[in-house]
ZANUDO-576898 format. One record per residue (C-alpha): residue number from 1; residue in three letters; x, y, z. Coordinates in pm, whole numbers, always signed. Layout:
<rs>
R,NUM,ALA,X,Y,Z .
...
</rs>
This chain:
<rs>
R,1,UNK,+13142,-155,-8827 .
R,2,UNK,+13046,-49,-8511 .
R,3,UNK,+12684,+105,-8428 .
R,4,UNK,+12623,+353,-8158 .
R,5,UNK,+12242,+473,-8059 .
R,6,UNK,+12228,+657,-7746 .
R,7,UNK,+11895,+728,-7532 .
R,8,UNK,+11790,+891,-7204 .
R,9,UNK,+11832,+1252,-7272 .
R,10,UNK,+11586,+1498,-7152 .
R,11,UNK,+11459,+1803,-6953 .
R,12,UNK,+11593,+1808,-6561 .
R,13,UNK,+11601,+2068,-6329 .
R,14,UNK,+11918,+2214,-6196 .
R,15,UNK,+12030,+1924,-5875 .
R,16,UNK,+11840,+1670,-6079 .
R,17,UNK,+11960,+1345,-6232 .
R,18,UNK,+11925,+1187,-6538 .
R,19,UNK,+12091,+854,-6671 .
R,20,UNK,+12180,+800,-7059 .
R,21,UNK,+12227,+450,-7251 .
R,22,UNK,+12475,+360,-7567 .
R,23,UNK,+12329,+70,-7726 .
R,24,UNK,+12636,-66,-7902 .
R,25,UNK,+12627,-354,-8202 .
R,26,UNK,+12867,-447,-8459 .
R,27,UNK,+13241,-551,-8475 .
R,28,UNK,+13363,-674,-8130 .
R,29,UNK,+13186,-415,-7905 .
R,30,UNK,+13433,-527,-7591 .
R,31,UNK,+13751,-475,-7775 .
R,32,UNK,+13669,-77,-7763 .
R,33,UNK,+13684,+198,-7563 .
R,34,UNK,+13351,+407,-7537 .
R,35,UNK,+13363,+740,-7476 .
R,36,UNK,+13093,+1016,-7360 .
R,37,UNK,+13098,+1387,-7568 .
R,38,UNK,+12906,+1687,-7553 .
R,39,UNK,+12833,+1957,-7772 .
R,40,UNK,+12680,+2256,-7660 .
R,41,UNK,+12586,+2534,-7919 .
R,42,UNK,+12823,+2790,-8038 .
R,43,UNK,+13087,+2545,-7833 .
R,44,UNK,+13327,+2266,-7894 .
R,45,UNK,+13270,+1920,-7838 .
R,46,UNK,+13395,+1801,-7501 .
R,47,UNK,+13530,+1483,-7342 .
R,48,UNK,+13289,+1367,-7064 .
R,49,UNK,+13391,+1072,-6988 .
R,50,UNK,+13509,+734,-7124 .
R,51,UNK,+13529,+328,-7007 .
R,52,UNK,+13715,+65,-7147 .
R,53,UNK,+13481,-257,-7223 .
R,54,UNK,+13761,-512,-7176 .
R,55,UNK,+13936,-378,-6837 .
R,56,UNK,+13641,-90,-6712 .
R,57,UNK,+13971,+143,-6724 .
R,58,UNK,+13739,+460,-6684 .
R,59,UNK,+13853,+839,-6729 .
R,60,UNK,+13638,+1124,-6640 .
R,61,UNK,+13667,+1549,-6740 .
R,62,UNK,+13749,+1690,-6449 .
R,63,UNK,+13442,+1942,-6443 .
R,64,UNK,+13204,+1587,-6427 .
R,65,UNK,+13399,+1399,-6189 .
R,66,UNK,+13201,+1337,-5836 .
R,67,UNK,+12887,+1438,-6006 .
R,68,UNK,+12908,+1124,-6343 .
R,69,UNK,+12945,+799,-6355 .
R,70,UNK,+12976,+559,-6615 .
R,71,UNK,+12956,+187,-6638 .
R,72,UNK,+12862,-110,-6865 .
R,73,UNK,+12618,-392,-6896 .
R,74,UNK,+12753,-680,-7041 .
R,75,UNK,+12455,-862,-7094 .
R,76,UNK,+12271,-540,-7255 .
R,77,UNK,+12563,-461,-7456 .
R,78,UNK,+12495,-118,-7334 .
R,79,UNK,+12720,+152,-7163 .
R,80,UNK,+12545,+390,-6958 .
R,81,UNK,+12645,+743,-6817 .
R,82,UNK,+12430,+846,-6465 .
R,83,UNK,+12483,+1217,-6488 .
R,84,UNK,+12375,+1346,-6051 .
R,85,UNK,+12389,+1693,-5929 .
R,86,UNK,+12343,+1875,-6275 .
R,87,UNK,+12394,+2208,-6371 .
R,88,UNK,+12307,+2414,-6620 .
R,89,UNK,+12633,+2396,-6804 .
R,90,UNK,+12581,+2091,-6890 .
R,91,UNK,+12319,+2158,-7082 .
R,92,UNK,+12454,+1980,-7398 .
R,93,UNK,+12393,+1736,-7673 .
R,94,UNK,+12561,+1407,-7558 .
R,95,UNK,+12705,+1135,-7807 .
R,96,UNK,+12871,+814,-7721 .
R,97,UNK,+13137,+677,-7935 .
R,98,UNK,+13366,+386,-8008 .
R,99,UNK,+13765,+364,-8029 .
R,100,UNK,+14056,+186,-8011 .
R,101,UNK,+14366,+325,-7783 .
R,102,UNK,+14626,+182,-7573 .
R,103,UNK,+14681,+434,-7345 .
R,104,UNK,+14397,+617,-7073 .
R,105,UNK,+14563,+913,-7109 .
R,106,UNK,+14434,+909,-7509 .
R,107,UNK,+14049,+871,-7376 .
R,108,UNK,+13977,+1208,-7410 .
R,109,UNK,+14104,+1256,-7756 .
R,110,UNK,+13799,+1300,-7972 .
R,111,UNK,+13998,+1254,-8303 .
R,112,UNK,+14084,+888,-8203 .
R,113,UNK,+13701,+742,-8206 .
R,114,UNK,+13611,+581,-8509 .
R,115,UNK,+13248,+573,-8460 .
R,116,UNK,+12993,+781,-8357 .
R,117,UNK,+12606,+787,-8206 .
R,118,UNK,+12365,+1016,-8342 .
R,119,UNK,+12344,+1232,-7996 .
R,120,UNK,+12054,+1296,-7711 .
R,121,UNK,+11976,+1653,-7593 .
R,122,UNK,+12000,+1704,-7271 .
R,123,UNK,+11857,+2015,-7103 .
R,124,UNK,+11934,+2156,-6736 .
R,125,UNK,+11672,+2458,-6647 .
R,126,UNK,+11758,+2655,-6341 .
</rs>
């Protein structure tokens, strides 16, 4: 059993940056991938971005890529996501979340995480 908390969300102004953290513990944290979501209201939840803890294979949405990155701390047992340049469509709550999949191309496929983080708001204002 794998737990997820993730922290850093906020209020930033449009062009502002803001970094988030997903505290993972439980199971065997490195044999995962973890995965970045967002769910704005009214929408879907969306693939943001996702790393793999044993390789750092890393896959990005295309409408974050330039502007996110995402990396891990081994020692912290932590994954963060440093969001730059951002607009109000993001303007989401984000969750991080833990899977197992071969392939990269299966990153973005929300149906394949097992487990999930409770979510931090994060707010763009223009």
């Amino acid at each position: 059993q794998v737990q997820l908390v993730e922290s850093g969300g906020g209020l930033v102004q449009v062009g502002g940056s803001l970094s988030l953290s997903c505290a993972a513990s439980g199971g065997t944290v490195t044999s995962y991938i973890i995965g970045w979501f967002r769910q704005a209201p009214g929408k879907a939840r969306e693939f943001v971005a996702a790393i793999n803890w044993s390789d750092s294979r890393i896959v990005y949405a295309d409408s974050v890529k330039g502007r996110f990155a995402t990396s891990r701390d081994n020692a912290k047992n932590t994954v963060n996501l440093q969001m730059n340049s951002l607009k109000p469509e993001d303007t989401a709550t984000y969750y991080c979340a833990a899977g197992r999949m071969f392939f990269a191309s299966d990153y973005w496929k929300r149906t394949l995480y097992d487990y999930w983080g409770q979510g931090t708001q994060v707010t763009v204002s223009s």
